[in-house]
SEMARNU-148362 format. One record per atom (N, C-alpha, C, O, CB): residue in three letters; x, y, z negated. Coordinates in steps of 0.2 Angstrom, whole numbers, padded with zeros to 4 digits, always signed. Each point is the difference from the previous one (the first is absolute). Glycine has a CB too. Layout:
BEGIN
ALAXYZ;...
This chain:
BEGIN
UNK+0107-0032+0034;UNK-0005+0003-0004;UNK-0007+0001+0004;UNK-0001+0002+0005;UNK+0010+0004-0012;UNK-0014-0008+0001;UNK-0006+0000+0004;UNK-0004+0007-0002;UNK-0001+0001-0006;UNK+0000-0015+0007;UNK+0000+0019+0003;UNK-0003+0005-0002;UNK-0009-0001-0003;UNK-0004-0004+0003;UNK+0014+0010+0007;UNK-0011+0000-0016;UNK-0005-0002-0001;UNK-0005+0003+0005;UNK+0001+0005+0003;UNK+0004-0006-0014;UNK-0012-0001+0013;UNK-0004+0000+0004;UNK-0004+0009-0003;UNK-0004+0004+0004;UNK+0004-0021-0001;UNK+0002+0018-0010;UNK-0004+0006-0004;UNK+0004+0006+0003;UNK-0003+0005-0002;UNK+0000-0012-0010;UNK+0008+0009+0016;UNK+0005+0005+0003;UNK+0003+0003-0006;UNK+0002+0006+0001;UNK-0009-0003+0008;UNK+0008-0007-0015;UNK+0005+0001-0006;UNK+0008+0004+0003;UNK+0003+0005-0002;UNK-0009-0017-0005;UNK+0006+0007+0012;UNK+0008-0002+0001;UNK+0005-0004-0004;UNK+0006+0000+0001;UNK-0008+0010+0003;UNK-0002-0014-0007;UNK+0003-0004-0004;UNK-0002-0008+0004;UNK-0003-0002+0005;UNK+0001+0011-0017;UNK+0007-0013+0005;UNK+0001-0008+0004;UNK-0007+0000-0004;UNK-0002+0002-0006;UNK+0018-0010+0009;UNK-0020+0003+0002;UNK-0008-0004-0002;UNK+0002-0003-0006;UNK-0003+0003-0004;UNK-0003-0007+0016;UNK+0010-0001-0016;UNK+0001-0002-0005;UNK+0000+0004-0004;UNK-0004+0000-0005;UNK+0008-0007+0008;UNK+0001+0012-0002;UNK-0001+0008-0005;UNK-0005+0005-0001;UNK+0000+0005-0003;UNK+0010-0006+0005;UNK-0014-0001+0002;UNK-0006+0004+0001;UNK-0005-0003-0002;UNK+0000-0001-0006;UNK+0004+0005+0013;UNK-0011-0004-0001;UNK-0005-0002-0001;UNK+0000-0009-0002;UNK-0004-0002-0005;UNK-0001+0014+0014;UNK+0009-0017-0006;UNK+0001-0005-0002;UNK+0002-0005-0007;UNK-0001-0006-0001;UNK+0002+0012+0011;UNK+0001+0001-0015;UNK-0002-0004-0007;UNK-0007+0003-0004;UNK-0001+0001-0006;UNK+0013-0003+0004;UNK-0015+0004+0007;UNK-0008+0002-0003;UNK-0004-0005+0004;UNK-0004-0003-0004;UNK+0005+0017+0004;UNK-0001-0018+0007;UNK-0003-0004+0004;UNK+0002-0006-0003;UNK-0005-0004+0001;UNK+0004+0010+0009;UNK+0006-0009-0012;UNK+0001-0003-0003;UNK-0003-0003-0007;UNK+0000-0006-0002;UNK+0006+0011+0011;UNK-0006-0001-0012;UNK-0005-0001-0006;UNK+0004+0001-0006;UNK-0003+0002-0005;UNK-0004-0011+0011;UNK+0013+0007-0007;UNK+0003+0000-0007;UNK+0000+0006-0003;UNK+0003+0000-0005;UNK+0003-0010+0008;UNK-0009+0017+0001;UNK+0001+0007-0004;UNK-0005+0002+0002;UNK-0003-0003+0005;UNK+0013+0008-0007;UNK-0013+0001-0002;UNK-0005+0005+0004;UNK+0003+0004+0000;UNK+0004+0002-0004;UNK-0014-0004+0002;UNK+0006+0006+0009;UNK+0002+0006+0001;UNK-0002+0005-0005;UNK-0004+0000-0004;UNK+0004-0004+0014;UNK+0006+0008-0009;UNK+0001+0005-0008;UNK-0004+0005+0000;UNK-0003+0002-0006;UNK+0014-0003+0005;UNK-0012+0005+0008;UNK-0003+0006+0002;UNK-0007+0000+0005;UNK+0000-0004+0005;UNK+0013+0009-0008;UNK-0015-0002+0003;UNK-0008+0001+0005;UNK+0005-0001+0007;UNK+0000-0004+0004;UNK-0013+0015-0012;UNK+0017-0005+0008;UNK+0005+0000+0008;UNK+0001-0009+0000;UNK-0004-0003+0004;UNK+0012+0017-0005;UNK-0004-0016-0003;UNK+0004-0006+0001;UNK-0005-0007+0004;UNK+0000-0004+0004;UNK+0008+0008-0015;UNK-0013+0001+0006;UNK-0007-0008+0001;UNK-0003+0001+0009;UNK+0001-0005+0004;UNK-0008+0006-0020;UNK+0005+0007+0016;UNK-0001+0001+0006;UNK+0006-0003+0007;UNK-0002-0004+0004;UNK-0006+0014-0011;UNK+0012-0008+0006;UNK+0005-0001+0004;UNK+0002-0009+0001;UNK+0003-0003+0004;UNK+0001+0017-0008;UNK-0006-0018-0001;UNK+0000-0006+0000;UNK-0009-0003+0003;UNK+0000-0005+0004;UNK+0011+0006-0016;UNK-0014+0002+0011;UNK-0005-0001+0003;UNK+0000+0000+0008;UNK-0003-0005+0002;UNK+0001+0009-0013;UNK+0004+0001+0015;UNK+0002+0002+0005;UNK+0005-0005+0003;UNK+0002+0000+0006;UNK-0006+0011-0009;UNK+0006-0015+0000;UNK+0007-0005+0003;UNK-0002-0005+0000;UNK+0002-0005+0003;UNK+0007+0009-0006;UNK-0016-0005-0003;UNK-0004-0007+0002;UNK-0005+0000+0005;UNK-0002-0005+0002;UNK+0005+0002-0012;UNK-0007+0010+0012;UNK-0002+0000+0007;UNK+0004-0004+0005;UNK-0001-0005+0004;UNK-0004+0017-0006;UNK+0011-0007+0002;UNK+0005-0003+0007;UNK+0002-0008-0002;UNK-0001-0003+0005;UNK+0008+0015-0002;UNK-0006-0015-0007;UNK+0002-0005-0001;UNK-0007-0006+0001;UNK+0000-0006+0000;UNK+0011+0012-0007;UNK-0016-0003+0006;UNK-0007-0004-0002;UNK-0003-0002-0005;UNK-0005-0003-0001;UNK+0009+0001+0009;UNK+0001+0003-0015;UNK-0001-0004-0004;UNK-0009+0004-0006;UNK-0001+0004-0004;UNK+0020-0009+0005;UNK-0021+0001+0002;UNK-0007+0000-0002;UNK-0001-0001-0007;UNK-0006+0002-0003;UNK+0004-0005+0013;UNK+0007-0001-0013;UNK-0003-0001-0009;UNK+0003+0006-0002;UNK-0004+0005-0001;UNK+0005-0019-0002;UNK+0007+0015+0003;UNK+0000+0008-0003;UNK-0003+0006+0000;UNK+0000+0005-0004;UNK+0005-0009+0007;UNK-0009+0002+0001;UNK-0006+0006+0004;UNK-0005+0001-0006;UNK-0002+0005-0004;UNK+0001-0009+0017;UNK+0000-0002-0013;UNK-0007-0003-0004;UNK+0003+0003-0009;UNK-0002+0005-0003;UNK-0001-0020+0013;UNK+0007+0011-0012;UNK+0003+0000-0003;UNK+0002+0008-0005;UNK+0001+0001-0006;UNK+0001-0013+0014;UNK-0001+0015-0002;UNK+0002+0006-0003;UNK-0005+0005-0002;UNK+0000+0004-0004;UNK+0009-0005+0010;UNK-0016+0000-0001;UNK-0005+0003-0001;UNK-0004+0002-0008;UNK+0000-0005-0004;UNK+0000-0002+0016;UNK-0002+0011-0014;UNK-0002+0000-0006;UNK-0005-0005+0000;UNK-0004-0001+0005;UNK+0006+0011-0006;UNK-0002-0014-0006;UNK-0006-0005+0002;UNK-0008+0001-0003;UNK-0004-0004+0002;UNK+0015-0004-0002;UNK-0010+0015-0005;UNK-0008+0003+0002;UNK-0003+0000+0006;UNK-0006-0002+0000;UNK+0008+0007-0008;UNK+0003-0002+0014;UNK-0005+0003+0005;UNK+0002-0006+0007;UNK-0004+0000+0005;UNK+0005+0017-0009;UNK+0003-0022+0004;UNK-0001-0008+0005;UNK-0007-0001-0001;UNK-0004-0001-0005;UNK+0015-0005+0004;UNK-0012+0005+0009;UNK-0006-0001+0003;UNK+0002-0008+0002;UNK+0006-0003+0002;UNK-0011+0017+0003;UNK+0000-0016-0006;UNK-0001-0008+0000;UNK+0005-0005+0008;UNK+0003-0006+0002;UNK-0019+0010-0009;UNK+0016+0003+0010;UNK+0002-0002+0008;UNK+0006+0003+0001;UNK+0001+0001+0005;UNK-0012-0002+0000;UNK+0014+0002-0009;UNK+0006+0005+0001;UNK+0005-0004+0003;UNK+0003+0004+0004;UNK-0005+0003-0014;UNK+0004-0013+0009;UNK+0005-0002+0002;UNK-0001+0000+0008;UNK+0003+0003+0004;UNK+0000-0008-0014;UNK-0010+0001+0009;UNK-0004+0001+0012;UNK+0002+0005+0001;UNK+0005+0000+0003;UNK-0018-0005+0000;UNK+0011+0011-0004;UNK-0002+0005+0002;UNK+0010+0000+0001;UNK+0001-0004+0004;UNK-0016+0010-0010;UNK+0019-0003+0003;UNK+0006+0000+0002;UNK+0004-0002+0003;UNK+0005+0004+0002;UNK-0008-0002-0007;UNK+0001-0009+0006;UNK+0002-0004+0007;UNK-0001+0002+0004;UNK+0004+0000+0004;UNK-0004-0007-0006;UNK-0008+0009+0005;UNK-0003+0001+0006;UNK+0002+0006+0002;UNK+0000+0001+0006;UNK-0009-0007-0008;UNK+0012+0012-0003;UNK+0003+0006+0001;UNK+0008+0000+0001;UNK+0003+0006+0001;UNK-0013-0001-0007;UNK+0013-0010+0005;UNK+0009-0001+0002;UNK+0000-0005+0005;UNK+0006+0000+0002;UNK-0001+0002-0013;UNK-0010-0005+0013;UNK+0000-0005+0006;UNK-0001+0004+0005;UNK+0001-0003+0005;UNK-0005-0006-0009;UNK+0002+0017+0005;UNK-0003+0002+0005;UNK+0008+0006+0001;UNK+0000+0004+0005;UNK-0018-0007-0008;UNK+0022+0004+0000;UNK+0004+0005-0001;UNK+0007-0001-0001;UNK+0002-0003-0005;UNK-0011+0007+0001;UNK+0014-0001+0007;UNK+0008-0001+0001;UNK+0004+0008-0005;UNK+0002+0005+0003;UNK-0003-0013+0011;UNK+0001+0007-0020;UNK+0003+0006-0004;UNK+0008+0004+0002;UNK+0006-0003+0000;UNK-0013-0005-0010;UNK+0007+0013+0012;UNK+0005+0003+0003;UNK+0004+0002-0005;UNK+0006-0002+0000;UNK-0012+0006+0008;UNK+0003+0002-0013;UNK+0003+0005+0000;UNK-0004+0004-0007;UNK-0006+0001+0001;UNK+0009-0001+0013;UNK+0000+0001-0022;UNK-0002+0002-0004;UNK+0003+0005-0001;UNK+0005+0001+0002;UNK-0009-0009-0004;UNK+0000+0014-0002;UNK+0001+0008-0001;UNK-0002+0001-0007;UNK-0006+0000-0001;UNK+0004+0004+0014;UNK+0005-0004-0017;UNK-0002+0001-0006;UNK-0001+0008-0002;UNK+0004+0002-0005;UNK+0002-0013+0002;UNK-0010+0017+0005;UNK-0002+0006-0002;UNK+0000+0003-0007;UNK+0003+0005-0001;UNK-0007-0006+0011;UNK+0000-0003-0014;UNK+0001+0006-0005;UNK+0000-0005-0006;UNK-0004-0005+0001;UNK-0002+0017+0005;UNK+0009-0013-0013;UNK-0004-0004-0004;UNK+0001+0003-0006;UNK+0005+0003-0001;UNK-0005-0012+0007;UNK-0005+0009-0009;UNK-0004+0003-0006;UNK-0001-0005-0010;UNK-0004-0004-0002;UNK-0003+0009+0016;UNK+0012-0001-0016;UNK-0002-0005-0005;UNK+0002-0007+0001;UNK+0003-0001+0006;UNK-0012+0008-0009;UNK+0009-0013-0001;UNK+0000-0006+0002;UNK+0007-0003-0002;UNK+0002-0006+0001;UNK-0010+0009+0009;UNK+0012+0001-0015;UNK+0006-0003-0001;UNK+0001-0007-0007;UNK-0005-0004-0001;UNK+0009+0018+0006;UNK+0000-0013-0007;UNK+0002-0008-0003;UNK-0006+0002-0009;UNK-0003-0005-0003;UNK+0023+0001+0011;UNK-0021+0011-0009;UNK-0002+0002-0007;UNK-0008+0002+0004;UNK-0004-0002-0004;UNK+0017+0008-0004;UNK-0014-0004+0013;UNK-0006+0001+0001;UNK-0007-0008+0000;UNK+0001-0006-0001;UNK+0008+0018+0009;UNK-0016-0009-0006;UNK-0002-0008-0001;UNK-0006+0003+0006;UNK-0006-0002+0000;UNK+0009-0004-0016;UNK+0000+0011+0021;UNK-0006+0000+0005;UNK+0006+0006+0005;UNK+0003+0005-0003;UNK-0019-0008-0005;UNK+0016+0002+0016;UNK+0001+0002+0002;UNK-0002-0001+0007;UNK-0003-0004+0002;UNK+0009+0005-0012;UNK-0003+0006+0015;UNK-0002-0001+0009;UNK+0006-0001+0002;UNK+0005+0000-0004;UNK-0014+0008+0007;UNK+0007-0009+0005;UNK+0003+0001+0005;UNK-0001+0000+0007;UNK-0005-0002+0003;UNK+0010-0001-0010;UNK+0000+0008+0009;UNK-0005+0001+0006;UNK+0005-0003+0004;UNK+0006+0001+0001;UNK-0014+0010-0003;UNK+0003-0015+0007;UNK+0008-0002+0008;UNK-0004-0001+0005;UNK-0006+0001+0000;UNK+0015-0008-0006;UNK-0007+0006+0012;UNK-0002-0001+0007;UNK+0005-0005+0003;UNK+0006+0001+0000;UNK-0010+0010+0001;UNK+0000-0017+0000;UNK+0003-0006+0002;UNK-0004-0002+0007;UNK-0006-0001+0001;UNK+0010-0004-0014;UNK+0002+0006+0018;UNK-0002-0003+0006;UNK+0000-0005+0003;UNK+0005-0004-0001;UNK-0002+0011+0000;UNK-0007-0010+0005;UNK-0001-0004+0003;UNK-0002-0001+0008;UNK-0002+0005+0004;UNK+0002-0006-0016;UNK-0001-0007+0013;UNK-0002+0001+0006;UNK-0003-0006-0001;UNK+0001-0005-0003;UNK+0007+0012+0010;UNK-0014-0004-0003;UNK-0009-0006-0003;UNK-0001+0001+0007;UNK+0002+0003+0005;UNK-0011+0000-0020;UNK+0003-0007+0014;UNK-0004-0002+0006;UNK-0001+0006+0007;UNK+0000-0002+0006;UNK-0007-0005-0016;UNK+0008+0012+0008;UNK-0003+0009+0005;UNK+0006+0003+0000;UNK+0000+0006+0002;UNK-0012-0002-0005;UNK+0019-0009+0002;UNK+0006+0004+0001;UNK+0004+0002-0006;UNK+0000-0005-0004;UNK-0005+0009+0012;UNK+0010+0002-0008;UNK+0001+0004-0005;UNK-0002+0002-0004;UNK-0003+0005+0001;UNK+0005-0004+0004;UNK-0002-0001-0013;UNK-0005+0002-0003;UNK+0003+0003-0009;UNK+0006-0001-0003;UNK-0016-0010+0012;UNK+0006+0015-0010;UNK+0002+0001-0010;UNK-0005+0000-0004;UNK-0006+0001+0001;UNK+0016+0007+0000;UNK-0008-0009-0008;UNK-0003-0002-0003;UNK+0002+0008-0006;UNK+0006+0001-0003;UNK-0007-0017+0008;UNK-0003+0018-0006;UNK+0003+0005-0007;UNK-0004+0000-0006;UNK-0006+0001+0001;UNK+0010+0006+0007;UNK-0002-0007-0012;UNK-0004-0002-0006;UNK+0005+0003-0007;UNK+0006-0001-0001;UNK-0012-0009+0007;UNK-0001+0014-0010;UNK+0004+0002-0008;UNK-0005-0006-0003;UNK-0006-0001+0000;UNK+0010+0017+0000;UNK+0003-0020-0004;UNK-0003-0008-0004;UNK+0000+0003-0008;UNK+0004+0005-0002;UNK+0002-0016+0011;UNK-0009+0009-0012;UNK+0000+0003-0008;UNK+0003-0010-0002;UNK-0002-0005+0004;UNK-0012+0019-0007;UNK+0017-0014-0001;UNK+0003-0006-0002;UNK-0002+0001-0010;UNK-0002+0006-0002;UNK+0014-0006+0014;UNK-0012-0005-0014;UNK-0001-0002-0007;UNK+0004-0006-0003;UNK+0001-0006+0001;UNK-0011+0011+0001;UNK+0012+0000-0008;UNK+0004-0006-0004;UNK-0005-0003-0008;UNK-0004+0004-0004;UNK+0019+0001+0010;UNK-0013-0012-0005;UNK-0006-0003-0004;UNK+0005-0006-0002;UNK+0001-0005+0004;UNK-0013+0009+0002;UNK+0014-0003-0014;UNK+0003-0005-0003;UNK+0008-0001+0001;UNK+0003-0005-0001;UNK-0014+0000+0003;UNK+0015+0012+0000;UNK+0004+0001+0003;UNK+0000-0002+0009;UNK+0005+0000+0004;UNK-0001-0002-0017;UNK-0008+0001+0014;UNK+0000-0003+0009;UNK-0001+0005+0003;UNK-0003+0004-0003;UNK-0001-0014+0003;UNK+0005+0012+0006;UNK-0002+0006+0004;UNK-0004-0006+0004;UNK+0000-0006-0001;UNK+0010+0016+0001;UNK-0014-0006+0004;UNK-0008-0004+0002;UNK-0003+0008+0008;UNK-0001+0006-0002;UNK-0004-0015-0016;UNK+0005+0007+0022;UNK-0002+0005+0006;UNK-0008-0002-0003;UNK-0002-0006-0001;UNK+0013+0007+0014;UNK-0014+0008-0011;UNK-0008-0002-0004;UNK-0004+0002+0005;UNK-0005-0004+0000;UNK+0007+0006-0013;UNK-0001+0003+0017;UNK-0005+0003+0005;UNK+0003+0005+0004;UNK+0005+0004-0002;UNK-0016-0006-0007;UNK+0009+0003+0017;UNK+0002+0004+0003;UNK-0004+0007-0001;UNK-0006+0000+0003;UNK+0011-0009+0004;UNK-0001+0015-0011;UNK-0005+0005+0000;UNK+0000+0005+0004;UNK-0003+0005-0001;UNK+0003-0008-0007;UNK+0005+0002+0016;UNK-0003+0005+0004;UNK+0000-0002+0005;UNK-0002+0003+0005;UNK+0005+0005-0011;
């Protein structure tokens, strides 16, 4: 069993793996975020892209993303609090602290993400804190 990279404790196929994969979307703002974060570790840059809301993609989103996973080895996710965002909801947070180790060492990353769903899709829209 391959563990998922999201700290589910689940197998990656049962997990974030039929979300990166493409053939479902993710159900909940958690699930999306947490799929999100396993394509940091894995690299996968179209997901990224992909998941992003596509009102607020900036023209360079995918560069910009590379240059920020090329520079960074993903440890360690903490999912703290989440807010709204379930399968009936159509906007929700979360908050987590994902670790890493970049260029100056040691490092985290903490962020409450507001997520949106649009068309049934859940979509990460902006970091609001």
């Amino acid at each position: 069993m391959i563990e998922c990279p999201c700290g589910s404790g689940k197998n990656f196929q049962g997990c974030c793996g039929q979300w990166l994969s493409g053939k479902q979307s993710a159900p909940t703002a958690e699930a999306l975020m947490r799929s999100r974060y396993t394509a940091y570790v894995l690299k996968n840059v179209d997901y990224l892209v992909k998941t992003a809301l596509p009102a607020s993609r900036e023209p360079d989103l995918a560069e910009s993303i590379r240059d920020w996973i090329g520079q960074v080895t993903w440890q360690k996710l903490h999912v703290l609090q989440v807010g709204a965002g379930g399968r009936s909801d159509n906007e929700g947070t979360v908050e987590f602290i994902a670790e890493f180790i970049g260029p100056r060492g040691a490092d985290r990353h903490h962020e409450r993400s507001l997520f949106k769903k649009v068309r049934g899709i859940w979509y990460y829209a902006e970091a609001i804190q």
